[in-house]
C-alpha positions, -999 to 999 in steps of 0.1 A, spaced: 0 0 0 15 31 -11 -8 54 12 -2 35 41 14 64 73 35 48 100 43 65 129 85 76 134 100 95 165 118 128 154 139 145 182 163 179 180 198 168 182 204 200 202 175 204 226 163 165 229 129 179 226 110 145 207 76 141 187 62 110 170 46 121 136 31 100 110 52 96 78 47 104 48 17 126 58 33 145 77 63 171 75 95 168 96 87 201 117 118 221 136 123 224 173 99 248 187 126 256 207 155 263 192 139 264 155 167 238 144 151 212 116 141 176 138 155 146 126 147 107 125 170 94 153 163 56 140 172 65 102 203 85 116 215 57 140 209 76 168 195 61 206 164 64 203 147 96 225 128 72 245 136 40 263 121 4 246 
């Protein structure tokens, strides 16, 4: 299914601020912090923000 949205943890490398937004609906969105762009901590090989 080419519609189907899963959910992915985005975090500010800077602040450690974290969301969970829904891919590919939504946008990455910045910090509201800092302003600096979020990134995928799994994709990036990054801990996770949040313990398992």
């Amino acid at each position: 299914m080419k519609n189907k949205t899963e959910p992915v943890e985005v975090g500010c490398p800077k602040r450690k601020h974290a969301e969970i937004i829904y891919l590919p609906k939504e946008e990455v969105p910045r910090c509201p912090k800092c302003k600096t762009q979020m990134i995928n901590f799994r994709l990036t090989g990054l801990l996770p923000l949040t313990p398992s």
